[in-house]
Biopython code that builds the backbone (N, CA, C, O; Angstrom):
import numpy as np
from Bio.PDB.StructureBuilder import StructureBuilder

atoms = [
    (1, "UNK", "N", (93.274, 105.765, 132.542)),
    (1, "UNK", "CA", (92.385, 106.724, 131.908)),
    (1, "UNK", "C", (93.031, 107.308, 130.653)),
    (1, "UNK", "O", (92.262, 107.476, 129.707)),
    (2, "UNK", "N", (94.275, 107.637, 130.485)),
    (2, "UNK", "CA", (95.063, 108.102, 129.637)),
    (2, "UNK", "C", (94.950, 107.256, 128.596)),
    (2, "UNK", "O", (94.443, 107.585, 127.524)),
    (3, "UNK", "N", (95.431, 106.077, 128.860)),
    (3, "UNK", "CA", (95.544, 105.306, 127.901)),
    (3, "UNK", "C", (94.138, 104.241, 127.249)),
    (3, "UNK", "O", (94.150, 103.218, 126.563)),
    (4, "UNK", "N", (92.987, 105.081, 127.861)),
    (4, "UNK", "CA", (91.555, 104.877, 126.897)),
    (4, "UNK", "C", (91.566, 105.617, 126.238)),
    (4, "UNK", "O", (91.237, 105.505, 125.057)),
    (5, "UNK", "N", (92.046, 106.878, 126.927)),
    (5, "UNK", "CA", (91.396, 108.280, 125.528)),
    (5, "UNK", "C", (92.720, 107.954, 124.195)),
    (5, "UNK", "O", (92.458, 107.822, 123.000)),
    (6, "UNK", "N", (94.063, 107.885, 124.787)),
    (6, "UNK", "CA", (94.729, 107.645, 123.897)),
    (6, "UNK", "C", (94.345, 105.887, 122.807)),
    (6, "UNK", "O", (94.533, 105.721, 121.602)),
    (7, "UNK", "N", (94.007, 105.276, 123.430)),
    (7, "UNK", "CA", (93.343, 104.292, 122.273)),
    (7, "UNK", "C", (91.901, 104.643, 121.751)),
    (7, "UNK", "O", (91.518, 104.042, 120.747)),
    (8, "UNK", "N", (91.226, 105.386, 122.229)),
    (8, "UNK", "CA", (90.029, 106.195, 121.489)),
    (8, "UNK", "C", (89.633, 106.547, 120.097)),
    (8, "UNK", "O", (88.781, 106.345, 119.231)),
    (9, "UNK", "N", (91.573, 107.681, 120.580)),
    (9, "UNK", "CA", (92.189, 108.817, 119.554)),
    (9, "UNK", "C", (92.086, 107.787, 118.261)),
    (9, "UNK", "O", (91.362, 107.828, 117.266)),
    (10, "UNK", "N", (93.290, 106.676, 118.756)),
    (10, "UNK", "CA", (94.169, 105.875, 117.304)),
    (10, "UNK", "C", (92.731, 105.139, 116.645)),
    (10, "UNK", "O", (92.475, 105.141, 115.441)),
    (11, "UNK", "N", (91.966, 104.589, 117.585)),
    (11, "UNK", "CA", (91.120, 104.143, 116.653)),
    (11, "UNK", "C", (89.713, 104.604, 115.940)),
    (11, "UNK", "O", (88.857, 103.930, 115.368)),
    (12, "UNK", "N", (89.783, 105.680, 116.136)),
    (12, "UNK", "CA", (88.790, 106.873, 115.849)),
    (12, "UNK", "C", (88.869, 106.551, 113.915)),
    (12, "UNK", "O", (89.855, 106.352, 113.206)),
    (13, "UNK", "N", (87.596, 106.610, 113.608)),
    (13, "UNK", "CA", (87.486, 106.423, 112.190)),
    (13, "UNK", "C", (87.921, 107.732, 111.488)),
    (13, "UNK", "O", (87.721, 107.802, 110.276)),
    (14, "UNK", "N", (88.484, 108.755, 112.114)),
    (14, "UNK", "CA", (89.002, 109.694, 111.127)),
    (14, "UNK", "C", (90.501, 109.886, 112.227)),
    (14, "UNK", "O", (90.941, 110.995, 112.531)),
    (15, "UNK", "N", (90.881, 109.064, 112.521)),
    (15, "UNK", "CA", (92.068, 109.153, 113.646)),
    (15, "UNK", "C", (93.384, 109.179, 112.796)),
    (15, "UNK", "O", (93.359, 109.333, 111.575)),
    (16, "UNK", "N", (94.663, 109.002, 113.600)),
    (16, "UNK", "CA", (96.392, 108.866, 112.575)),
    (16, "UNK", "C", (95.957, 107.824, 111.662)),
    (16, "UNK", "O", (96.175, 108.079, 110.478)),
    (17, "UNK", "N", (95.424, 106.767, 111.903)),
    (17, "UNK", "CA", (95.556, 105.852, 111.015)),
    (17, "UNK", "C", (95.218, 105.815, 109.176)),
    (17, "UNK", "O", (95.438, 105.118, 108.185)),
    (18, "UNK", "N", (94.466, 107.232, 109.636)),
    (18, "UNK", "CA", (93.894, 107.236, 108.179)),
    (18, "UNK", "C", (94.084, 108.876, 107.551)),
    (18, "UNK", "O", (94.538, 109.827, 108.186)),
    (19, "UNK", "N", (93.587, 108.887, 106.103)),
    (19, "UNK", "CA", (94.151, 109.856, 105.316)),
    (19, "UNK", "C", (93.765, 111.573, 106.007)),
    (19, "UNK", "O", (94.404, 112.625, 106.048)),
    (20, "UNK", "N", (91.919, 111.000, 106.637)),
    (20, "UNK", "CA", (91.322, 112.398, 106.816)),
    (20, "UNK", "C", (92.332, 113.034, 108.271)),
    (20, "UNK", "O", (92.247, 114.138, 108.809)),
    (21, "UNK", "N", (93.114, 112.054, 108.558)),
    (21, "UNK", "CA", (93.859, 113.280, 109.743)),
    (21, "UNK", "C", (94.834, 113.658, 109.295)),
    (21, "UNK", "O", (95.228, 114.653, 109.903)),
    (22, "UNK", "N", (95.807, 113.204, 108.067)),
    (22, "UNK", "CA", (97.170, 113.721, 108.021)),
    (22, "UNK", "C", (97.422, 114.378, 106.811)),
    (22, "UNK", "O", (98.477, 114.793, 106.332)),
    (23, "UNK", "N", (95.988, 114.405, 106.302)),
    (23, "UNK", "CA", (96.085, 115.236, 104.844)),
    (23, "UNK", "C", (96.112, 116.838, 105.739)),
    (23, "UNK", "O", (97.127, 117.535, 105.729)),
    (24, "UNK", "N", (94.992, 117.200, 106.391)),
    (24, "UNK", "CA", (95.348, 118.573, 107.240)),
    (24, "UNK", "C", (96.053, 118.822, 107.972)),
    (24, "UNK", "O", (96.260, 119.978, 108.340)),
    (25, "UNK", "N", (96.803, 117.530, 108.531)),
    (25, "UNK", "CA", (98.137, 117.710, 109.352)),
    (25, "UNK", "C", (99.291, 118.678, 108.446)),
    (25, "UNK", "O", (99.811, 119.741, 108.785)),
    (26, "UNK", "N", (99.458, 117.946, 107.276)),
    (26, "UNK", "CA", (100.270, 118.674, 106.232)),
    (26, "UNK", "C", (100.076, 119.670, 105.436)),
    (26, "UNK", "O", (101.014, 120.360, 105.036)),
    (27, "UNK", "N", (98.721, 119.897, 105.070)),
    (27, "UNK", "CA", (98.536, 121.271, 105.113)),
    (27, "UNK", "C", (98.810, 121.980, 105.689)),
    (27, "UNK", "O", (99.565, 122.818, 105.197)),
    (28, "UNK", "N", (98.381, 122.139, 107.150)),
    (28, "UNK", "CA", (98.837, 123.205, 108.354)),
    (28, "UNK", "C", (100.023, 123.111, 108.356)),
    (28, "UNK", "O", (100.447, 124.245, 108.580)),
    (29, "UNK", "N", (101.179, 122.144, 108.189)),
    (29, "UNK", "CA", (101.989, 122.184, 108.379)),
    (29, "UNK", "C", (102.868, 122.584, 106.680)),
    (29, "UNK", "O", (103.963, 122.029, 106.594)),
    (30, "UNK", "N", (102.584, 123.195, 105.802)),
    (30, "UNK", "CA", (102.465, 123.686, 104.587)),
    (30, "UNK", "C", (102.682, 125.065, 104.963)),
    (30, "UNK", "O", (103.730, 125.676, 104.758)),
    (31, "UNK", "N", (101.279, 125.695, 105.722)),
    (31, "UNK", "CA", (101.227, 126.599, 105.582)),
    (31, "UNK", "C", (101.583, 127.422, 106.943)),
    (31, "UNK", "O", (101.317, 128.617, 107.074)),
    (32, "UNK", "N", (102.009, 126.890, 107.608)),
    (32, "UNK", "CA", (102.932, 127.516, 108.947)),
    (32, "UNK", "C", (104.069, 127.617, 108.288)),
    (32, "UNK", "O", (104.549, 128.722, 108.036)),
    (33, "UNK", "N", (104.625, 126.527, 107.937)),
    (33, "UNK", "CA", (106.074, 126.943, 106.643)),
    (33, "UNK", "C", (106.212, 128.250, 105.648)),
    (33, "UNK", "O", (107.319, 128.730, 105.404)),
    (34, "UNK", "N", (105.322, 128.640, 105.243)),
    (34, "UNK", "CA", (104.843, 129.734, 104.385)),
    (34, "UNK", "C", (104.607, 130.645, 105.570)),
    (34, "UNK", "O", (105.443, 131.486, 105.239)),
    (35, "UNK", "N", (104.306, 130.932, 106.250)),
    (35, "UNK", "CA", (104.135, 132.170, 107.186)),
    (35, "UNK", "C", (105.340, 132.423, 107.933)),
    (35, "UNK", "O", (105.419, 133.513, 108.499)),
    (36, "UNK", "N", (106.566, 131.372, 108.062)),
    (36, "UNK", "CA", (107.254, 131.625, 108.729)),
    (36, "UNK", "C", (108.856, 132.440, 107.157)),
    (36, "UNK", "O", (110.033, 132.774, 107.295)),
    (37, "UNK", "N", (108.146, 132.409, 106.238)),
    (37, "UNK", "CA", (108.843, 132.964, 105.090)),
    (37, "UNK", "C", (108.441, 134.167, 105.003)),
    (37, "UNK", "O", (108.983, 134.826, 104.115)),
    (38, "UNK", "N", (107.453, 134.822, 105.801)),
    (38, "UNK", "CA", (107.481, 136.025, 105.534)),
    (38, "UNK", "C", (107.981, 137.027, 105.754)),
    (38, "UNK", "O", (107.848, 138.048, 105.079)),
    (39, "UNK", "N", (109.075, 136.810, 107.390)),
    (39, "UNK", "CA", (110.219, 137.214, 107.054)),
    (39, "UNK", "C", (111.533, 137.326, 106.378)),
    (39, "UNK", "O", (112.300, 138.283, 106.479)),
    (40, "UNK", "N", (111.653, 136.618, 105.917)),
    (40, "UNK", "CA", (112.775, 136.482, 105.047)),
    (40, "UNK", "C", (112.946, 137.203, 104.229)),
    (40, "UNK", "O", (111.940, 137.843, 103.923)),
    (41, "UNK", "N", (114.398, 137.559, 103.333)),
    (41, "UNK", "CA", (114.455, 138.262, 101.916)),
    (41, "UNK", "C", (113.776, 137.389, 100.715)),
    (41, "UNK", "O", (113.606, 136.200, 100.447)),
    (42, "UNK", "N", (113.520, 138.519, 100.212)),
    (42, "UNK", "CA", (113.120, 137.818, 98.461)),
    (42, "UNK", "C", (113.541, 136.601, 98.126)),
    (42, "UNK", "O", (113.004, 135.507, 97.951)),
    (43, "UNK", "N", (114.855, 137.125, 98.065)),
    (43, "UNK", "CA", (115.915, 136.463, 97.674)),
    (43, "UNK", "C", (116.018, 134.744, 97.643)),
    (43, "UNK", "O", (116.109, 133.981, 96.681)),
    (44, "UNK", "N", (115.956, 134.432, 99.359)),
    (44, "UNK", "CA", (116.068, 133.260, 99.763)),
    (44, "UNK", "C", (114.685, 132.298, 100.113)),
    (44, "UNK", "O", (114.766, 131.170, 100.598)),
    (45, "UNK", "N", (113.511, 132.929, 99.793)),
    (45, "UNK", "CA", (112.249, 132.218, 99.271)),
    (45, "UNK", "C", (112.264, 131.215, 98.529)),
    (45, "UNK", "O", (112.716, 131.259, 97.385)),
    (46, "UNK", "N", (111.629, 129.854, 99.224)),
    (46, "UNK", "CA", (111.640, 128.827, 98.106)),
    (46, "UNK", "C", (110.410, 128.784, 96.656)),
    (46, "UNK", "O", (109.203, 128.949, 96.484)),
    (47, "UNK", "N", (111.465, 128.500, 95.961)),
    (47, "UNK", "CA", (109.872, 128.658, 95.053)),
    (47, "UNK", "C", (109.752, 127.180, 94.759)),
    (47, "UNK", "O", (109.365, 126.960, 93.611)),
    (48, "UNK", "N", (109.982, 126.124, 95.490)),
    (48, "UNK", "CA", (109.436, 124.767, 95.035)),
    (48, "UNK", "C", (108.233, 125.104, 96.528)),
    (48, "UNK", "O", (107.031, 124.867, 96.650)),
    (49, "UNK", "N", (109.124, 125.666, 97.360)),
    (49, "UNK", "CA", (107.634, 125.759, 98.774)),
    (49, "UNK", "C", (106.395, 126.599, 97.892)),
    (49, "UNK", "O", (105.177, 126.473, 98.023)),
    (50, "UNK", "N", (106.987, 127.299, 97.158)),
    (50, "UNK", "CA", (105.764, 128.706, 97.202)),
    (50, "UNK", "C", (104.252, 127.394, 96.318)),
    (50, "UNK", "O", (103.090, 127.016, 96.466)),
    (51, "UNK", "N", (105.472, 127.236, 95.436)),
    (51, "UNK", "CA", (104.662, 126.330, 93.993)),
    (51, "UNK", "C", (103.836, 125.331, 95.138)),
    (51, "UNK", "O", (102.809, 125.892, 95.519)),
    (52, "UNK", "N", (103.962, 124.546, 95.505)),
    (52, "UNK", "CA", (103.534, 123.716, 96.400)),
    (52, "UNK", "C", (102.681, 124.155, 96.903)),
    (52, "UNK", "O", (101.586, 123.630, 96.700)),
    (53, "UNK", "N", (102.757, 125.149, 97.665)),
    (53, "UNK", "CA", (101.717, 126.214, 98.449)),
    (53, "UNK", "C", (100.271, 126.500, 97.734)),
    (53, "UNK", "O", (99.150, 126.529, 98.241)),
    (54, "UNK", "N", (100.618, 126.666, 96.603)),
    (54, "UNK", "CA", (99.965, 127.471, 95.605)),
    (54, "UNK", "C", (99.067, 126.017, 94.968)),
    (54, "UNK", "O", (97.847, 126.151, 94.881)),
    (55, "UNK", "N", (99.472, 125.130, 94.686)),
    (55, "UNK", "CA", (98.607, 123.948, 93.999)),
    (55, "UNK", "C", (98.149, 123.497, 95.337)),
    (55, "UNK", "O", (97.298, 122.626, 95.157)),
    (56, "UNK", "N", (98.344, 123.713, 96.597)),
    (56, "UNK", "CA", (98.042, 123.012, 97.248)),
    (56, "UNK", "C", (96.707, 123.734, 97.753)),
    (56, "UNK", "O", (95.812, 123.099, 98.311)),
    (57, "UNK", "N", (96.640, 125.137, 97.511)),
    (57, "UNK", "CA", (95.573, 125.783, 97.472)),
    (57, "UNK", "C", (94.790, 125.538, 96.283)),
    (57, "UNK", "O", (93.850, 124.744, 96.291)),
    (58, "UNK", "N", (94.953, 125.839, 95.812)),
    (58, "UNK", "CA", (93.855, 125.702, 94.153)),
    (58, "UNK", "C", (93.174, 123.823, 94.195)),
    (58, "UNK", "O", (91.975, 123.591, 94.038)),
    (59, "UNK", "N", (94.259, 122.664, 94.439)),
    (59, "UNK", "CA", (93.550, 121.849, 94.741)),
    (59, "UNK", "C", (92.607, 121.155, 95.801)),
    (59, "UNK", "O", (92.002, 120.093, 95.657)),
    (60, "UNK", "N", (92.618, 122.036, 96.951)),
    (60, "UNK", "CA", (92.057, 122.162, 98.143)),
    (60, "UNK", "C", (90.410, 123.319, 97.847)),
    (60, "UNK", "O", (89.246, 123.154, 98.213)),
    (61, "UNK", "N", (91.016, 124.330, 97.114)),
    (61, "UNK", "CA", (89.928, 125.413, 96.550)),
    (61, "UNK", "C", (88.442, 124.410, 95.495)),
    (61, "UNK", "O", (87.226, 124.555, 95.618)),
    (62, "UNK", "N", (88.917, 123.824, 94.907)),
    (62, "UNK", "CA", (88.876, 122.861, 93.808)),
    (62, "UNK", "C", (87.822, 122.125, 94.520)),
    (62, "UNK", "O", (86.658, 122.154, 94.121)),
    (63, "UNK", "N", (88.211, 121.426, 95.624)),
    (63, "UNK", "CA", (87.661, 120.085, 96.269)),
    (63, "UNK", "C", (86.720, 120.753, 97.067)),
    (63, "UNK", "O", (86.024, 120.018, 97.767)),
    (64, "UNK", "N", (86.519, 121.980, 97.138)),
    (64, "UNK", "CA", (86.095, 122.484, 98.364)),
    (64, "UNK", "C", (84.524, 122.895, 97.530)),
    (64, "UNK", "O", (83.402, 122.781, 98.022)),
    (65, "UNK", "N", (84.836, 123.334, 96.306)),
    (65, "UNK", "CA", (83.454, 123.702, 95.605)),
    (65, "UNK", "C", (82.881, 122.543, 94.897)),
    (65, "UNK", "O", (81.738, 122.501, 94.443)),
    (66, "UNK", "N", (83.841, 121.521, 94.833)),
    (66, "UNK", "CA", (82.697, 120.383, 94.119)),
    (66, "UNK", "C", (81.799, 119.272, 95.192)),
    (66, "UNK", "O", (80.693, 118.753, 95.038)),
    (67, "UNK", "N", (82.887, 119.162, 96.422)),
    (67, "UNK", "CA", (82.121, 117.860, 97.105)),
    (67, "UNK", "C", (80.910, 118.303, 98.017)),
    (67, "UNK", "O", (80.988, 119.338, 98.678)),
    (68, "UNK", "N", (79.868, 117.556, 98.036)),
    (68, "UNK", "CA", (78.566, 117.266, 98.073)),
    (68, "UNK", "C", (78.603, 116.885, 99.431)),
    (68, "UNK", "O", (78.918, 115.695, 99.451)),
    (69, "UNK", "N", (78.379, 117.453, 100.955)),
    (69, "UNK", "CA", (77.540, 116.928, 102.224)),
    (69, "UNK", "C", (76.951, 115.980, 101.796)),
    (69, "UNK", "O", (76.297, 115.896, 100.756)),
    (70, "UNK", "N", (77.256, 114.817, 102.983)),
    (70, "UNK", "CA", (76.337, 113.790, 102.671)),
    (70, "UNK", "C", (75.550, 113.318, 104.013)),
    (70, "UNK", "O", (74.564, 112.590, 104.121)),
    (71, "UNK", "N", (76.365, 114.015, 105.044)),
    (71, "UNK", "CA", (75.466, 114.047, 106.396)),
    (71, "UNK", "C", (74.769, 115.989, 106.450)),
    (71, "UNK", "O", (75.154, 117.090, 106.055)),
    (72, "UNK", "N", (73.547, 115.396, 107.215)),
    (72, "UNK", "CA", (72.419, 116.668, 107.479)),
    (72, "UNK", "C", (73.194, 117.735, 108.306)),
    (72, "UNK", "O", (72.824, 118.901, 108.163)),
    (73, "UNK", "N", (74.109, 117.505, 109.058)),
    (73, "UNK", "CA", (74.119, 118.057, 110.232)),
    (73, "UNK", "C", (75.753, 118.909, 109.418)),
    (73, "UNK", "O", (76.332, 119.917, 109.825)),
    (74, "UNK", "N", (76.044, 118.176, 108.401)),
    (74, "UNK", "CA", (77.326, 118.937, 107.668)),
    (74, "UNK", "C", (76.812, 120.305, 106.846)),
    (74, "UNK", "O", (77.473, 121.341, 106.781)),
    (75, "UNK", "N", (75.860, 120.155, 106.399)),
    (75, "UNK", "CA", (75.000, 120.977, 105.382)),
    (75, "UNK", "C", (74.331, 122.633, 106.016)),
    (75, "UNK", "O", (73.169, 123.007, 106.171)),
    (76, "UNK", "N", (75.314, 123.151, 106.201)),
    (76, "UNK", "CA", (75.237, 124.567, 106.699)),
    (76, "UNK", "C", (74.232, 125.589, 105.987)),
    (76, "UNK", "O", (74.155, 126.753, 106.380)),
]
sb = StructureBuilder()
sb.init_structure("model")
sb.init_model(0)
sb.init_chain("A")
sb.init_seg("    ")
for serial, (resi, resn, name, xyz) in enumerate(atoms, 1):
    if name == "N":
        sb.init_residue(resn, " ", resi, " ")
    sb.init_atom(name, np.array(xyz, "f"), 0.0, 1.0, " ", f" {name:<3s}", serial, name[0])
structure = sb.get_structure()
């Protein structure tokens, strides 16, 4: 049984194999990195993370107001 759902998963058209799962994998995993800086001093803040952070928002912001639903049931 395990190992249907786990071949399900992999071959799932938005599954590991492809971009739409590991582009938000790395985001989240972007921005758990960034939350876990908020303790830290000033000081020792990365600013290649922050920069990163920051385009990675604006180009995510970006994509988010231009692309077009193309299924009914996406179209809120």
């Amino acid at each position: 049984m395990a190992t249907s759902k786990l071949q399900a998963f992999w071959n799932h058209p938005a599954g590991p194999r492809t971009i739409h799962f590991w582009a938000p994998t790395f985001k989240w995993g972007l921005s758990i990195a960034n939350v876990a800086d908020f303790s830290k001093p000033p000081e020792t803040l990365s600013y290649p993370m922050q920069l990163v952070v920051a385009c990675s928002g604006l180009i995510w912001g970006r994509y988010g107001t231009v692309i077009t639903p193309k299924l009914e049931s996406c179209e809120c």
